[in-house]
Structure formats: structure tokens, C-alpha cells
N, C-alpha and C positions, 0 to 999 in steps of 0.2 A: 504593263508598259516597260520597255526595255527600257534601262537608262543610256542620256548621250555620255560621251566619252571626252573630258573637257582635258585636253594639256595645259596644267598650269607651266609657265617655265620663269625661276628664279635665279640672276645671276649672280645678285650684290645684297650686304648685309640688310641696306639701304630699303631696296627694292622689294625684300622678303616683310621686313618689320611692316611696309605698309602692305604688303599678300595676304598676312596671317590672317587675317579676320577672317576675310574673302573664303580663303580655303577650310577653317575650319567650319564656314557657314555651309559650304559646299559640301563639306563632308556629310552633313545632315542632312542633304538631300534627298528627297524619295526619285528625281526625274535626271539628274544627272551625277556623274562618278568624278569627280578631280582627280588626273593622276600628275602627279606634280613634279617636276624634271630639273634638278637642279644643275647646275653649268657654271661657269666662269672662279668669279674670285673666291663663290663658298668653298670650291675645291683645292683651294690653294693656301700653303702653310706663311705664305709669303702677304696674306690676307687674312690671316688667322683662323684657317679651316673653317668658318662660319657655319658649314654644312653642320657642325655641333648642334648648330642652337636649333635648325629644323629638327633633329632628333629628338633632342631634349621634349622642344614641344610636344611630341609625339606624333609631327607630321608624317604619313607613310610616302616614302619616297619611292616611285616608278623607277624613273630612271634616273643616273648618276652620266652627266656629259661632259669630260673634262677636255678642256679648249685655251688653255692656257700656256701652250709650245715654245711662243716666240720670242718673250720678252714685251716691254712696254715700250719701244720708241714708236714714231710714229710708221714704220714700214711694218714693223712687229706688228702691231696693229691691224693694220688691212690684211697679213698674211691672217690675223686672229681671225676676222670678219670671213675671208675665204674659208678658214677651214671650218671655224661654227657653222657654215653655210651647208658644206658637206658631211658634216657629220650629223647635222638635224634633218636632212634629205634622206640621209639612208633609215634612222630612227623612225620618221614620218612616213619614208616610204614603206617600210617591212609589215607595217601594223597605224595604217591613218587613221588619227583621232579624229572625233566629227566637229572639233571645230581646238582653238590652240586660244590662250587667254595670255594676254601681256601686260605689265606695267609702265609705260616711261618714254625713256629716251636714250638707251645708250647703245653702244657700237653691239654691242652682242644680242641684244634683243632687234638690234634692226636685220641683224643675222635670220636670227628665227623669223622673222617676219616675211624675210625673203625668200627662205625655204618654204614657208609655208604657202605663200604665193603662188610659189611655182608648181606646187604640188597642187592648190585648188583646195584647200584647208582652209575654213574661215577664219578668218584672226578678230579676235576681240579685244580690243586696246584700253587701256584705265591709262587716265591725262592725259589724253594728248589735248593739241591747241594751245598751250602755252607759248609763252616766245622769249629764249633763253641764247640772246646773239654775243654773248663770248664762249658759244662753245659749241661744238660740234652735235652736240646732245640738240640742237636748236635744228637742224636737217635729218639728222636721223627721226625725229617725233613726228615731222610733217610727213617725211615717209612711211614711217609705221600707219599715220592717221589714211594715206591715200591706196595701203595695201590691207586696211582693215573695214570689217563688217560691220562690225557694232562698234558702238561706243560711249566710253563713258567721263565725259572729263569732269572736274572739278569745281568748276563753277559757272554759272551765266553768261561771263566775256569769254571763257574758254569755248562754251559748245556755241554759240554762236560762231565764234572764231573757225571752229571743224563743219560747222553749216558754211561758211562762205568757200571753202575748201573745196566744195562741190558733195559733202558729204548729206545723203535725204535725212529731214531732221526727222522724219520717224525711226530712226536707227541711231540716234544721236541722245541721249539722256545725262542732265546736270546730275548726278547722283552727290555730290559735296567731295570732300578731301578725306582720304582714308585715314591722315596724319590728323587730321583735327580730329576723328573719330577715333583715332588711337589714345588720343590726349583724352577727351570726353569719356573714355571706359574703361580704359587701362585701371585697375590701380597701381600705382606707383609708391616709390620709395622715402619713405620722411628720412631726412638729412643723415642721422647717424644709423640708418640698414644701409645706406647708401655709402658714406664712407668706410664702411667695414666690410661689405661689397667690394670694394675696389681698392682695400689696403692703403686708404690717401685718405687722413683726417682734414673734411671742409671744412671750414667756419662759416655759417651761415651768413648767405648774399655777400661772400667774402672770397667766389673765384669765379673764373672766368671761362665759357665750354667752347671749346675753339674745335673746327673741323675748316682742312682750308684742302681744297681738290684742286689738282692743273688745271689751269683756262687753254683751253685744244682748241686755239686758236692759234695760226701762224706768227701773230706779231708778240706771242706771250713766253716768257721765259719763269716757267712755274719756280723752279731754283730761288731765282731773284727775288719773286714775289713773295717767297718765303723766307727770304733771310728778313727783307720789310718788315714783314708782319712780327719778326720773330726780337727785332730789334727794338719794336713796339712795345712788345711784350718786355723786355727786359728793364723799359722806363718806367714800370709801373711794379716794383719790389713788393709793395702792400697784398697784390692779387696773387692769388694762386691759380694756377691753371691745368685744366682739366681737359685734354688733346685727344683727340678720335681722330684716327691716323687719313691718308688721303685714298682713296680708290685706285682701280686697277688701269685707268688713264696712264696715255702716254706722260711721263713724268713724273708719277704717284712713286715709285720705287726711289726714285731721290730723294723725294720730298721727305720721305718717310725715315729714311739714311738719316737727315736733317737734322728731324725731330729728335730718332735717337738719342745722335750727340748732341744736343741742346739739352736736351732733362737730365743723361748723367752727370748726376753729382750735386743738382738742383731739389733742395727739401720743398720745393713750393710749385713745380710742377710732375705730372704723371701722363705718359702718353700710351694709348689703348689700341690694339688693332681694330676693335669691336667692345661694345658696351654692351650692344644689343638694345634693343628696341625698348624694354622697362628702366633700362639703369640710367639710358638717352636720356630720357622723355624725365627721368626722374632729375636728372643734373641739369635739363634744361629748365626746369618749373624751377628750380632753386639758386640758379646760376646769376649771379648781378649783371651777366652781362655774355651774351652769345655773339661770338667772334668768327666770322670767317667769307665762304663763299660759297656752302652747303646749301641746296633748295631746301632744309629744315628751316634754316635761317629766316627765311622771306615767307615758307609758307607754313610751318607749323607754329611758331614762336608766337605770332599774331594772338594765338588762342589761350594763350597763355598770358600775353602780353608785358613780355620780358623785354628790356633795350637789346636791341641789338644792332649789330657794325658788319655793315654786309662790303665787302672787300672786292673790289674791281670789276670787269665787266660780265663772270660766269650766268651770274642770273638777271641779266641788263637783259627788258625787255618783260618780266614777272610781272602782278600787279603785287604793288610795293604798299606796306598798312604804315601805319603813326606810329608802330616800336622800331621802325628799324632806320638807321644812319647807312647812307653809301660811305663809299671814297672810293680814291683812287689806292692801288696796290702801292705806294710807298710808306715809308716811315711816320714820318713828319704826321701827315694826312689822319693817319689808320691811329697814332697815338692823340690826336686831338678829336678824330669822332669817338673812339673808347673813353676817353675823360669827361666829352659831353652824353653819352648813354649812361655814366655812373652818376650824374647828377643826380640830385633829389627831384627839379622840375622836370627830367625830361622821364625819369620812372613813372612819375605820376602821367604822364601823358600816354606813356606805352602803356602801363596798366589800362588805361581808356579805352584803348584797341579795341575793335569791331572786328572779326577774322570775316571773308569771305567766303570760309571752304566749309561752313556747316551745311550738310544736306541732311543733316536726320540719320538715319539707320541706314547708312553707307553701305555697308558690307548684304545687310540683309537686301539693300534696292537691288544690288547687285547680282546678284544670286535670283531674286525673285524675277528680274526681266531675260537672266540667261533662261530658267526654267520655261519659260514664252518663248521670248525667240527663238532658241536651239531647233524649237519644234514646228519653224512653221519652215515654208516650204520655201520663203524665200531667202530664207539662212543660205542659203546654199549654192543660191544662183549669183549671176555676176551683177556685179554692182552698176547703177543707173547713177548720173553725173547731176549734181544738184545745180541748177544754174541759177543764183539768187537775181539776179537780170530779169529772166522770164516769166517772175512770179509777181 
């Protein structure tokens, strides 16, 4: 049996860390081949070359697609979307893979998605059906969901949610969260491999893992919301904090300026382009308290059941568990839910956290229902309109 030919396509550090599994499980396959095609911020120094750590892993990388021309305003932007558009067209077209595999929701994978569309490449999408309305990430996902074949979202309200989409639920499978499945197998770092790791002596349950991304919404000024947050932080001397810089969103390159200047000269905090996905997962199991507006935030934390302070409208619309405090993006707000997440009663309460994203053997469901479907015959034909009405 000839193997299928799957395009994995990786943009963000983010995005990869919950891939890895996926693909290495892929690699083992006897029925199909991952060729995995990395693109956007891993390629960029300004993002901290992330394409490292796929190496490191010993990921073998097909192709390298660098799409990061314009800058990050928001016209940069759409110029990025046009040209990821054209340069995954010609890739796709020279040599079509028998079907392209995606993670998410952002502007460069909604790129590939559309290239692949138009070429007639089936696209197979992991989370979509979420609903994440301060951010642009929140149309891009439904449009990946209504240009893709297969599917695999992350939990029960999710695939439901991509069943009323018009998506057939035989094409549709809860497979769980790759980040809970990342947390559940990874092993990770005990406190002091981890401060020697990253040159920053922690104190046990004695800092804070902050990740805060632009809200890519017209009424938000990422700037602002980060001097907030940043002001927050300076009311609380005792905490040490621990910063994974913002993403390749309109806004991210200020933001990140910010940070900068805010830790020089500061012994109690340290800001990261990338940690990577073991050093993450390691500082978030040990952190008193995860700060920001990252989808780590709302949906990996759970599993762990760490407090955390999820910061203005980015992931407004997620389902929200018993570790995590909203607010609003200013000062005031963002310093009085971080003081009520370090209490003693409300620890004990997140610790009680139920996650929603366990499926079992994530990566393996994954891989086991591509090895099925890639091969039947209706992989390939166009997609029929689910009409929850008529059933």
C-alpha cells in the first residue's frame, strides 16, 4: 500500500508545541507520510527563530515557507495573508499532497486553508468550534472549519458547535485537547532544572507566567493594555515574573519593545521569546499564578488547576473552568483578580478543577482516524451541508 501524503503546516511556537505529538505519531506510520512545512513566526529572528526547537526535536522538515515581508500593522497583515496565500498555491500546486493538516485559528493558517481550497486539497483541521470574540482568530477558525474535511475539535460543545456549522458528524470526531495531552505525558521540569534552564532563580509558588497577545480587534489598543497589565505587575514586589513574549499579531512587535524595557534592570522579572513547550508547561505546573490572555490560559491551566487571571476579551466566548478569574484590561481590575487567584481559598478551589479537554490518547485518535479516512473515497469529494433542521 502506497502511503497518503499528509502536509502538516506549522506557523507559531504555540501551534507546534500542541503538533509535536501528532507528528511524531505520524511518523510511525505504516499508511501515511507527514511532510511537515514550517512558515511564519518559526522563521523569524524577531520571534526567536523557533524553527530551532523543530530541529532539535528531530522533526524532518519538507519545506521551509517564509511569509513574514510586511511588518505587523494591520494592512501588513492582509498583505501577509495575500502573500501566504500565493506562495502555498505554488508549493501545492508543483507537487499536491493528498490531503494538508491544520491547527487553530490564525491569519496564516487561514491562508493555507485557502490555498488549499482552491486547489481541491482536503484540509483536516484540529479545534476548530471554539468561540474566541476578541479576536480575529474567532473568523478565521469558522472559516478553516467550513473549508475543511475532517475534523477534530477538542471537546463535546466544540464538535457539536462544528456539527451545527453544517459540518456531517461522521467527519467530525471529539478527539480531547492536545495541551491536556501534552500536560498528561510530557515529563516536565522540577523547579530547580527549570530555573537553571532559563538562568532566573524561582522561588517555589513564588512567580508569576505571564503571556499577554494583541486583542485584533478594532476597538483594542494592545500598547495600553499592556502598560495595565504591566502596572499591575509592578504592585505586587513580592512576585517574580516569568514573560513569554506576545505572537506575530498586529501589535505583538510593540508589545514585545514593552516588555523589553520593562525587565531591564528588574532582578525579579525575565522575558522569553519562546520557552518551548517542556519549560511552558514546566513553569506553568509550578507558577502561583498564570497571567495573561493566551488560550493556554483557559484551556490548558484547567489540568493542572493552577489560579489563573485571564485578561480582557481575547478568549471571551471559551468555556471558562473554576481556576481561572476574568477582568477587564486595566490596572485597578487585573491587580485585584491576581491578589484574589493568590489566596489560599481560591488555590484550593482551582486545584478542584475538572479540565474538559481529556480525550484519552489525543494524538494516537488522531493519527488512527487519519489512517481510515485519508483512504476512503470520500476524502476527496466535495463536501455535503449538514442541516441540523432536517434531521
Amino acid at each position: 500500500m502506497q502511503k497518503k501524503r499528509l502536509a502538516v503546516v506549522t506557523a507559531t511556537r504555540a501551534e507546534y508545541g500542541l503538533l509535536r505529538r501528532v507528528i511524531e505519531t505520524l511518523l510511525k506510520s505504516d499508511k501515511i507520510l507527514p511532510e511537515v512545512i514550517v512558515t511564519g513566526a518559526h522563521l523569524s529572528p524577531l520571534y526567536g527563530n523557533t524553527v530551532e526547537e523543530i530541529e532539535k526535536d528531530g522533526i524532518p522538515i519538507a519545506h521551509r515557507v517564509d511569509i513574514l515581508k510586511f511588518g505587523s500593522g494591520r494592512v501588513e497583515t492582509a498583505q501577509t495573508v495575500a502573500f501566504t496565500i500565493q506562495k502555498f498555491t505554488e508549493l501545492f500546486a508543483s507537487n499536491p499532497p493528498d490531503g494538508c493538516l491544520v491547527l487553530g485559528d490564525r491569519y496564516e493558517i487561514f491562508a493555507v486553508g485557502a490555498a488549499t481550497a482552491m486547489l481541491q486539497i482536503p484540509l483536516v483541521h484540529i479545534s476548530g468550534g471554539d468561540v474566541t470574540l476578541g479576536a480575529a482568530d474567532e473568523w478565521f477558525r469558522h472559516c478553516l472549519t467550513k473549508m475543511a474535511k475532517l475534523h477534530f475539535p477538542s471537546c463535546e460543545e466544540y464538535a457539536q458547535r462544528v456539527i451545527r456549522m453544517g459540518e456531517q458528524p461522521q467527519w467530525v470526531f471529539n478527539v480531547g485537547g492536545l495541551g491536556d495531552e501534552n500536560i498528561r505525558k510530557l515529563s516536565r521540569m522540577p523547579l530547580k532544572e527549570l530555573s537553571d534552564s532559563i538562568g532566573f532563580p524561582l522561588q517555589e509558588k513564588g512567580f508569576g507566567l505571564v503571556t499577554f497577545h494583541p486583542e485584533t480587534v478594532p476597538s483594542a489598543s494592545p500598547l495600553e493594555q499592556m502598560e495595565e497589565l504591566l502596572w499591575a505587575m509592578e504592585q505586587l514586589p513580592q512576585l517574580q515574573w516569568v514573560i513569554t513574549k506576545a505572537n506575530a499579531d498586529a501589535g505583538g512587535q510593540e508589545i514585545n519593545q514593552r516588555i523589553d524595557q520593562w525587565c531591564a534592570g528588574r532582578t525579579n522579572a525575565k522575558a522569553f521569546t519562546s520557552l518551548g513547550v517542556v519549560r511552558y508547561l514546566s513553569a506553568m505546573e509550578q507558577a502561583a499564578v498564570v497571567v495573561g490572555n493566551s488560550s493556554s490560559g483557559v484551556v490548558e491551566t484547567p489540568t493542572f488547576g493552577v489560579p489563573t487571571v485571564n485578561i480582557g476579551d481575547r478568549q471571551r466566548g471559551r468555556i471558562l473552568c473554576d481556576n481561572v478569574l476574568c477582568c477587564p484590561p486595566e490596572g485597578q481590575a487585573i491587580l485585584q483578580k491576581i491578589q484574589m487567584a493568590l489566596s489560599a481559598e481560591f488555590a484550593q478551589k482551582a486545584a478542584a478543577t475538572q479540565s474538559p479537554y481529556n480525550g484519552g490518547d489525543t494524538a494516537k485518535k488522531i493519527c488512527a482516524i487519519l489512517e481510515e479516512k485519508m483512504f476512503c473515497k470520500e476524502f476527496t469529494q466535495p463536501k455535503k451541508f449538514y442541516d441540523v433542521r432536517e434531521q
